[in-house]
FINU-801103 format. One record per residue (C-alpha): residue number from 1; residue in three letters; x, y, z. Coordinates in steps of 0.05 Angstrom, whole numbers, padded with zeros to 5 digits. Last residue first. Example, Ala and Ser with C-alpha at 12.3 -4.5 7.8 and 13.67 -1.06 7.14 Angstrom:
! FINU-801103
<pt pos="2" code="ser" x="00273" y="-00021" z="00143"/>
<pt pos="1" code="ala" x="00246" y="-00090" z="00156"/>
This chain:
! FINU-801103
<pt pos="209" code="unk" x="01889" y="01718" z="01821"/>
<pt pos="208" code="unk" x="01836" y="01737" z="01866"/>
<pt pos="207" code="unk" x="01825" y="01795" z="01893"/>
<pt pos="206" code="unk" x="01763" y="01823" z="01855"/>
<pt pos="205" code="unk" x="01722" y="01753" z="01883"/>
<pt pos="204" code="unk" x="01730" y="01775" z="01956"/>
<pt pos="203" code="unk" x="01734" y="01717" z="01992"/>
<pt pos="202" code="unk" x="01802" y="01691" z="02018"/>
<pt pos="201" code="unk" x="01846" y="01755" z="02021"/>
<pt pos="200" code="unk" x="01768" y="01794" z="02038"/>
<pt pos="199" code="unk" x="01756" y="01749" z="02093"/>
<pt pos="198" code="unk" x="01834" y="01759" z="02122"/>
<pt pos="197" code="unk" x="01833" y="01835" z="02117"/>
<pt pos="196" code="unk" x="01758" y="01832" z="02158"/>
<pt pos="195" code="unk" x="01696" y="01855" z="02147"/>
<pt pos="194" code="unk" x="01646" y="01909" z="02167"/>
<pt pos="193" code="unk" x="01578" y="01922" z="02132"/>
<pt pos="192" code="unk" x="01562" y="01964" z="02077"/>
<pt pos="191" code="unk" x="01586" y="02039" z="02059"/>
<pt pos="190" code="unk" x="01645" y="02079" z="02062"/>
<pt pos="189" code="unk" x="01676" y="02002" z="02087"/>
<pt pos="188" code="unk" x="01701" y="01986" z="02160"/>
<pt pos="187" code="unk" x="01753" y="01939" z="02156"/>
<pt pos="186" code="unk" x="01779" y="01897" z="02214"/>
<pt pos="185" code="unk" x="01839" y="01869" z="02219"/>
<pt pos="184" code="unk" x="01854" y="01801" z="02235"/>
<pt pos="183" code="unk" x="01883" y="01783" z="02177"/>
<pt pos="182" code="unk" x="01943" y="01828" z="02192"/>
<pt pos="181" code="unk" x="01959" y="01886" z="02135"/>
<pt pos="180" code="unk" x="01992" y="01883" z="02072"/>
<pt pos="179" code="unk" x="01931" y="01870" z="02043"/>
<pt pos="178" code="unk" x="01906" y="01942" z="02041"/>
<pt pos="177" code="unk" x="01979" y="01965" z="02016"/>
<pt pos="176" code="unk" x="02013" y="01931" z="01958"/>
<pt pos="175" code="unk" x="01943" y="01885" z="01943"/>
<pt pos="174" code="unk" x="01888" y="01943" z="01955"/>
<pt pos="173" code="unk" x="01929" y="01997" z="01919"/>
<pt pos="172" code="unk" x="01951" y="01959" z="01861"/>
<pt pos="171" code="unk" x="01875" y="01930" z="01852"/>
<pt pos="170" code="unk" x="01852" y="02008" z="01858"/>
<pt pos="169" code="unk" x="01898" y="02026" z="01809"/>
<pt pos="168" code="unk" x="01887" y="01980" z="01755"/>
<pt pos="167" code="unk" x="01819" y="01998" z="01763"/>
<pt pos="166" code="unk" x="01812" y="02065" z="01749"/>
<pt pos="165" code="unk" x="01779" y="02122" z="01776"/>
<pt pos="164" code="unk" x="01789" y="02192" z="01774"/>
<pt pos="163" code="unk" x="01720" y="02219" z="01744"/>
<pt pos="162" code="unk" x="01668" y="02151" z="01759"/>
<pt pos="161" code="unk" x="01679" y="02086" z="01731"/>
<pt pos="160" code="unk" x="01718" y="02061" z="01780"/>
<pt pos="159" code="unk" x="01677" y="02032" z="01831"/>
<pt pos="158" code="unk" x="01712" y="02024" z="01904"/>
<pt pos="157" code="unk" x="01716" y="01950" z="01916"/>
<pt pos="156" code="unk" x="01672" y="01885" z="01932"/>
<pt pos="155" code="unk" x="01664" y="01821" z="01975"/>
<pt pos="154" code="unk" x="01652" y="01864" z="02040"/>
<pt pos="153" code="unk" x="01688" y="01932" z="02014"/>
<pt pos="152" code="unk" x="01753" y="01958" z="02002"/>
<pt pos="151" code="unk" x="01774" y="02025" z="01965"/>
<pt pos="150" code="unk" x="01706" y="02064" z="01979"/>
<pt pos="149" code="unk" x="01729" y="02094" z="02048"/>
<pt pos="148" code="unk" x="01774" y="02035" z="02085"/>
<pt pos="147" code="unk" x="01776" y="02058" z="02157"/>
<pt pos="146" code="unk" x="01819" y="02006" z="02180"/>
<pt pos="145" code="unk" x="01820" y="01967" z="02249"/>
<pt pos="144" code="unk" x="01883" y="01933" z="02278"/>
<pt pos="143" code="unk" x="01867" y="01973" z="02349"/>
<pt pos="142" code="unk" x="01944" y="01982" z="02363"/>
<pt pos="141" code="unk" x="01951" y="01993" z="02289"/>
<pt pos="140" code="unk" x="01897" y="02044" z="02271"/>
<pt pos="139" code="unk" x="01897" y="02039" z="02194"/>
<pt pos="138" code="unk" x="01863" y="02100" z="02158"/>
<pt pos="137" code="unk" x="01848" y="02096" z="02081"/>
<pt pos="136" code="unk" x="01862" y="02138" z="02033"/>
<pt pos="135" code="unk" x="01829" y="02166" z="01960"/>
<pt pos="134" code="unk" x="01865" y="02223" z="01920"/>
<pt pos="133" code="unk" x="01867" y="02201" z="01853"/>
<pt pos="132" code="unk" x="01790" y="02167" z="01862"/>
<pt pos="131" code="unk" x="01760" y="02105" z="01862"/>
<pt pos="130" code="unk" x="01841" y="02074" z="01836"/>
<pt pos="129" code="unk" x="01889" y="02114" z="01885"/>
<pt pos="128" code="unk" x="01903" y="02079" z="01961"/>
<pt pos="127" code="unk" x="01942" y="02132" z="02006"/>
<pt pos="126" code="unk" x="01951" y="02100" z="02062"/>
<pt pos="125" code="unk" x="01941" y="02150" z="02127"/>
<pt pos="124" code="unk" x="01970" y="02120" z="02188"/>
<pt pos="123" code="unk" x="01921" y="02127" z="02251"/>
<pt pos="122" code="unk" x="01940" y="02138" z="02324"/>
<pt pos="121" code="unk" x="01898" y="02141" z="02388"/>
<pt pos="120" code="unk" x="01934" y="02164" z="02452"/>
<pt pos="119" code="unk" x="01893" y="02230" z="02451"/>
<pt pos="118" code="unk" x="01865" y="02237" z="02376"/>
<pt pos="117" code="unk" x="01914" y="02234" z="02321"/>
<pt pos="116" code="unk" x="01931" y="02229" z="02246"/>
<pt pos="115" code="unk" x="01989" y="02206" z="02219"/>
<pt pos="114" code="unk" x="02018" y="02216" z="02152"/>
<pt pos="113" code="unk" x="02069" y="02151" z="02121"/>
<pt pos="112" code="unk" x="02022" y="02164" z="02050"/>
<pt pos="111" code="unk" x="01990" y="02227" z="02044"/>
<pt pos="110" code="unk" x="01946" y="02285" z="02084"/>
<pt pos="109" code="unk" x="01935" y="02353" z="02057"/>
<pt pos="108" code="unk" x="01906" y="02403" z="02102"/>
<pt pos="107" code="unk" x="01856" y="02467" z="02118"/>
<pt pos="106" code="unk" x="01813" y="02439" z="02061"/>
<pt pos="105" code="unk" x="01756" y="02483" z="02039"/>
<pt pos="104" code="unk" x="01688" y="02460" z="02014"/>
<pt pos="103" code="unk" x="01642" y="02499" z="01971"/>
<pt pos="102" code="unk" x="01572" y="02492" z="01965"/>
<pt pos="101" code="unk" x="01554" y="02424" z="01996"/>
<pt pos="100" code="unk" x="01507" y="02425" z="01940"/>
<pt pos="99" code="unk" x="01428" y="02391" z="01943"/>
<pt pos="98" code="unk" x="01422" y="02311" z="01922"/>
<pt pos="97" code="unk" x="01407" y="02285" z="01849"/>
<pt pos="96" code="unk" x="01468" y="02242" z="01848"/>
<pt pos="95" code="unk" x="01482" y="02266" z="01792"/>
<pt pos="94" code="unk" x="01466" y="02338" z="01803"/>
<pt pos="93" code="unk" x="01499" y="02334" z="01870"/>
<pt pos="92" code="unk" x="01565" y="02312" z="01835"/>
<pt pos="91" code="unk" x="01565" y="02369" z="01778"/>
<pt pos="90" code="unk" x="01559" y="02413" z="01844"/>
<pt pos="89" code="unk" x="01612" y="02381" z="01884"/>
<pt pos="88" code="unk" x="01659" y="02395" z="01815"/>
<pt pos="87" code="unk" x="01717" y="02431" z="01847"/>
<pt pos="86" code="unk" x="01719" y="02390" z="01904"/>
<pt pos="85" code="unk" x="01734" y="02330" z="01848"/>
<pt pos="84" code="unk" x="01797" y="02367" z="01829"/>
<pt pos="83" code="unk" x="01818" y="02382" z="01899"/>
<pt pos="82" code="unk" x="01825" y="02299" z="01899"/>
<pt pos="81" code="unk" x="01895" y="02294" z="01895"/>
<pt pos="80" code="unk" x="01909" y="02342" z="01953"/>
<pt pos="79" code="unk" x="01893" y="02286" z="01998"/>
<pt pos="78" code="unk" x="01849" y="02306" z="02056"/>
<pt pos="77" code="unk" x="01840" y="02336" z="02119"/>
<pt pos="76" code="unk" x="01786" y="02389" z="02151"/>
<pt pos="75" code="unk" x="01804" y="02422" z="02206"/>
<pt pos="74" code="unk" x="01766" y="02423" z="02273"/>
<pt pos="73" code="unk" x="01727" y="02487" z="02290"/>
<pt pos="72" code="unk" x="01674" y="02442" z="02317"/>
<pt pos="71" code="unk" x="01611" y="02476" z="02294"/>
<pt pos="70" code="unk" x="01643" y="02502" z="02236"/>
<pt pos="69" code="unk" x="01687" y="02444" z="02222"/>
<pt pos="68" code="unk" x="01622" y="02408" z="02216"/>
<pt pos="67" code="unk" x="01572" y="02448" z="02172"/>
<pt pos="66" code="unk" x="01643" y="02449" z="02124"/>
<pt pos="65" code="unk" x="01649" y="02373" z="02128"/>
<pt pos="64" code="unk" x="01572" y="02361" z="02107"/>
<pt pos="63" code="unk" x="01582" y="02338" z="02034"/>
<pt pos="62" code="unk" x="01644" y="02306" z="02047"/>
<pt pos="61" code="unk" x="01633" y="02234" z="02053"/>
<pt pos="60" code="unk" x="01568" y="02237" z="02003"/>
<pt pos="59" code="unk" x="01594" y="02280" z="01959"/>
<pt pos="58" code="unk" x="01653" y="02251" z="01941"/>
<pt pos="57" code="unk" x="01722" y="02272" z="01948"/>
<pt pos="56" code="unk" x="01759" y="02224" z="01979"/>
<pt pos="55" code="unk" x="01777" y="02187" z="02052"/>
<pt pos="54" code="unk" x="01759" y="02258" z="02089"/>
<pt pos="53" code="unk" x="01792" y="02269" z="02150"/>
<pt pos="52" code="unk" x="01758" y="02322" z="02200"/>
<pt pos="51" code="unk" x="01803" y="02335" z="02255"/>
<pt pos="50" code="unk" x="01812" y="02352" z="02330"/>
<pt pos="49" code="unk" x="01752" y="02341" z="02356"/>
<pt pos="48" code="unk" x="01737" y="02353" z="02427"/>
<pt pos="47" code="unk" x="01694" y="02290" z="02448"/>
<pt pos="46" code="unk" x="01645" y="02297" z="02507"/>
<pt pos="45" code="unk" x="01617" y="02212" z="02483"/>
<pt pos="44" code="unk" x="01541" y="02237" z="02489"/>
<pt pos="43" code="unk" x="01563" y="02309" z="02458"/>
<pt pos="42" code="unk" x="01605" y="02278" z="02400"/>
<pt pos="41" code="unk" x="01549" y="02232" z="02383"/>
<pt pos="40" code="unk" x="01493" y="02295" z="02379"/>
<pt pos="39" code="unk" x="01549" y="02331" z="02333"/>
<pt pos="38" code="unk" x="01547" y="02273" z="02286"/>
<pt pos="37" code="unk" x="01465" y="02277" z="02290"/>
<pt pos="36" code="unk" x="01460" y="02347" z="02271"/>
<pt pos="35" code="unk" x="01519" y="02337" z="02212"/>
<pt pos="34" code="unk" x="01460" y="02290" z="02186"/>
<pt pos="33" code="unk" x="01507" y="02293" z="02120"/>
<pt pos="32" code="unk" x="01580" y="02267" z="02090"/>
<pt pos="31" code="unk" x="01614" y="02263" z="02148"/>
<pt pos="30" code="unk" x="01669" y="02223" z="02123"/>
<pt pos="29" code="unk" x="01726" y="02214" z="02187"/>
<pt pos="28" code="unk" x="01704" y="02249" z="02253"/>
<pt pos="27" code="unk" x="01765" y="02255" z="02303"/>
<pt pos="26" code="unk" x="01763" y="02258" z="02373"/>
<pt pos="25" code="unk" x="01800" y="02289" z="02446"/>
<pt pos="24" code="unk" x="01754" y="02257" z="02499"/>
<pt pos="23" code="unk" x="01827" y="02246" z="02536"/>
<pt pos="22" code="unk" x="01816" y="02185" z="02578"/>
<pt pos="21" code="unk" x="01767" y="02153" z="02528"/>
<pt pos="20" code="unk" x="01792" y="02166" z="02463"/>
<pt pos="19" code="unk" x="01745" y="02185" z="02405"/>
<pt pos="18" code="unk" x="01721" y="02168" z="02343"/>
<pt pos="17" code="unk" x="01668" y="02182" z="02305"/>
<pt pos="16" code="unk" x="01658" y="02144" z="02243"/>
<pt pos="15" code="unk" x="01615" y="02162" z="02178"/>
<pt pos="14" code="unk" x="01590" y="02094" z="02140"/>
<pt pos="13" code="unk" x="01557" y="02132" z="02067"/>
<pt pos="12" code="unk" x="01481" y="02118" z="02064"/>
<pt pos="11" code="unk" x="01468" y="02146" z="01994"/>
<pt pos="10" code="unk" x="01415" y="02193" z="02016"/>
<pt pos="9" code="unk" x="01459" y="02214" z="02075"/>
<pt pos="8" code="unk" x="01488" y="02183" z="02137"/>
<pt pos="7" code="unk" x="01507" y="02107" z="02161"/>
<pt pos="6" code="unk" x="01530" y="02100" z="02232"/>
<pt pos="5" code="unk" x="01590" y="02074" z="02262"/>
<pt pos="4" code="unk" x="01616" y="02096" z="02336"/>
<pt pos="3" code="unk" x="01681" y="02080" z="02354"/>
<pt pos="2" code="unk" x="01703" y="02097" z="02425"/>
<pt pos="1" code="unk" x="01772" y="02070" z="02437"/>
């Protein structure tokens, strides 16, 4: 499995690139800016991507998604529950005081039990609500590594103070479906470094109870 990790935009947000090694068929998931410096990864690796998944709706994992399908022609995926928020990227850049996206288009909805693919590789989306309506994660099982967006972080979680967010949710979400998964798995967080399931069961003070 190629996996490369690499923070982009103002705010720093973890975009992956991922790619497998006998077919060089890839996906991107949250390319939220530096789309120049994406595309320079999938030339060194000679990836073909075959989608775009978004974890939400925020600008800064989706903010460059439209400079990328148009270079790669790759879809863009994400969960319909979060079209609201893609309706207000320009309320979102003014907080965040960053430049609009403009207007971002998804080509497809993905939900709970969906897969996404890339050669042999295989991720199941989990659709985890509480930072936003719409927010998943990806688990690769025969790598036992999750793409966790802003649900799950080292000793933290997705805030939920923001349009769509509630934290009810996002504690439901992480303890029916994020720790439902192997200890040994390892997260990789919108933003931060990696962790594991089995640090964040033991550690993570917003777990506990």
């Amino acid at each position: 499995m190629i996996h490369e990790i690499f923070p982009v935009g103002p705010l720093q947000c973890n975009c992956s690139v991922i790619g497998d090694e006998t077919t060089r068929e890839g996906m991107v998931i949250d390319p939220g800016d530096d789309i120049e410096d994406i595309l320079a990864l999938i030339n060194k690796h000679h990836l073909q991507v075959k989608q775009i998944v978004i974890t939400h709706a925020h600008i800064d994992h989706v903010g460059g998604a439209m400079k990328l399908r148009a270079a790669t022609g790759a879809p863009i995926l994400l969960n319909q529950n979060d079209h609201a928020l893609l309706k207000m990227l320009d309320m979102q850049a003014a907080w965040c005081g960053m430049a609009s996206p403009g207007k971002v288009e998804i080509d497809q909805s993905v939900g709970q039990a969906d897969r996404v693919t890339a050669g042999s590789l295989a991720a199941d989306i989990l659709h985890t609500p509480g930072h936003t309506e719409g927010s998943i994660c990806l688990y690769f099982p025969a790598e036992q590594k999750l793409i966790a967006g802003d649900t799950l972080f080292a000793g933290s979680i997705g805030r939920t103070d923001l349009p769509g967010g509630s934290f009810d949710k996002i504690i439901r979400s992480i303890h029916e479906k994020v720790l439902a998964l192997p200890d040994e798995t390892v997260v990789v967080p919108g933003h931060g470094p990696l962790t594991t399931i089995g640090e964040e069961r033991e550690g993570n003070p917003f777990l506990q109870r």
